[in-house]
C-alpha angles and dihedrals in degrees: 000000000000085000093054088047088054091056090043089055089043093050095043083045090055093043093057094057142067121255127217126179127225135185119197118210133179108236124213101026148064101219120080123252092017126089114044117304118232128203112211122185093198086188107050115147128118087034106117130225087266092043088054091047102057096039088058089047092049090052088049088198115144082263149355125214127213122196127204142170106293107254095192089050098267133126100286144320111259123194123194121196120174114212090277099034153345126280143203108225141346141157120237091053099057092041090051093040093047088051087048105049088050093051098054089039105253099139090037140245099004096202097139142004116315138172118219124182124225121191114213130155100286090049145265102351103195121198130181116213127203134137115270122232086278099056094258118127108256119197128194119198118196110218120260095216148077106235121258136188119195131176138344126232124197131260096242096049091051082054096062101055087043107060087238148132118247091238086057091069113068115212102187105117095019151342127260091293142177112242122170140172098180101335131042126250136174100221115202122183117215136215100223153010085251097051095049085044088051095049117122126169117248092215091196094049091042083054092051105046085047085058087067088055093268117151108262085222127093124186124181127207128185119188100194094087109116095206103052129010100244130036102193139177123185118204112200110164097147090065089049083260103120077187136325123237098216123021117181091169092049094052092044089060086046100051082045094057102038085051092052092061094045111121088232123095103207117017143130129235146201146199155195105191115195117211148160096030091130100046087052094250104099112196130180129208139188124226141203148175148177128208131197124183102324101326134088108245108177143006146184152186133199149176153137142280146206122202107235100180152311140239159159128267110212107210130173 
């Protein structure tokens, strides 16, 4: 009897509040449990700013999409909140939410390659779908942004925050510098596999360097790798993000700005970025980028993803 009466008050509690689906994926692989997991809520409206915010925090994922009707006549609004705030762009969630919103049909029969626009704060973010050779969905998101390149800091100070030594930090084709196209990253480019491997956030320093205007983000790259042509980690723990296993935003803003300093005045690029080794997710991107006359015109970052499971939000 008291247990009928459990399942009576259960039932009466769900009734009495409103239910939102979400899918969690893992972006940039094709293997489950590695690259960076994703939370979409492919339903969201009615859910207000707040409600967004501590869905995201309760998922605790590097970040948490929220899609809603298109309001400029696209494909649809996309909002993208990491566990402490909302944010205007970034890879990883449109790629995951694109992959996502084709798999439960939301954009129709997907029988062949596709492009699909998404409006977010930053701007139109525009991905093509298709399968890749194996059979995975592979998105590839271009870039919202103009590229943009801010202020420089200097190696000793990176260091610093680091836990490094100065001669960890290479300063050749530029020094620790902000680079954005649609969201702001510090890109630091390190010596050595070790030193890359070594490297821990001083939280305090990072604060305090962020207290002068400098980007909260930091993202690491190392060329030396022989398999792929960069080997990355991002530390965001500002943002509630100790460090993200997948960035797309953060290595936009990189090939950007590596193809920036190259000697050559037009040219096209490409890349395979290595992440999330040391967190034990790795996760592998694909880079390109398109420049023009001395400037950088066009990028764009893509990957694959794998569907880890579905559920209900319970909201009252």
């Amino acid at each position: 009897m008291l247990a009928v009466l459990f399942v009576v008050i259960i039932n009466f509690s769900l009734k009495n509040h409103m239910h939102y689906q979400y899918f969690i994926c893992d972006v940039f692989t094709d293997v489950m449990f590695s690259g960076n997991p994703l939370a979409v809520v492919p339903y969201a409206s009615g859910l207000s700013d707040e409600q967004m915010q501590n869905i995201a925090r309760e998922f605790n994922f590097s970040e948490t999409t929220f899609v809603l009707p298109a309001q400029q006549g696209h494909t649809r609004q996309v909002r993208i909140f990491t566990p402490t705030r909302e944010i205007p762009f970034a890879g990883h969630p449109n790629i995951g939410t694109a992959f996502v919103l084709a798999e439960i049909g939301q954009f129709g029969g997907f029988d062949g390659p596709m492009e699909v626009v998404f409006e977010e704060i930053a701007g139109s973010v525009a991905i093509a779908i298709d399968r890749n050779d194996h059979g995975y969905t592979r998105c590839e998101l271009k870039a919202p942004g103009a590229f943009w390149i801010g202020q420089t800091v200097s190696a000793d100070v990176v260091a610093a925050i680091l836990n490094l030594s100065v001669t960890d930090i290479v300063t050749d084709t530029h020094e620790p510098q902000e680079a954005s196209v649609g969201l702001e990253f510090l890109c630091v480019e390190i010596a050595s596999l070790q030193a890359l491997q070594q490297a821990k956030v001083s939280v305090d320093r990072l604060s305090a360097l962020v207290c002068s205007g400098v980007a909260p983000d930091i993202h690491l790259y190392w060329r030396g790798c022989n398999d792929v042509d960069l080997r990355v980690r991002m530390f965001a723990p500002l943002d509630g993000v100790p460090e993200d296993a997948a960035t797309g935003s953060a290595n936009c803003a990189l090939i950007a700005l590596l193809s920036y300093y190259d000697n050559a005045s037009s040219n096209t690029y490409s890349w395979c970025i290595s992440q999330g080794t040391e967190m034990g997710r790795p996760s592998e991107l694909f880079g390109r980028t398109k420049k023009q006359n001395g400037s950088v015109t066009d990028v764009w970052i893509a990957g694959d993803c794998v569907l880890i499971g579905e559920g209900t939000l319970f909201l009252s």
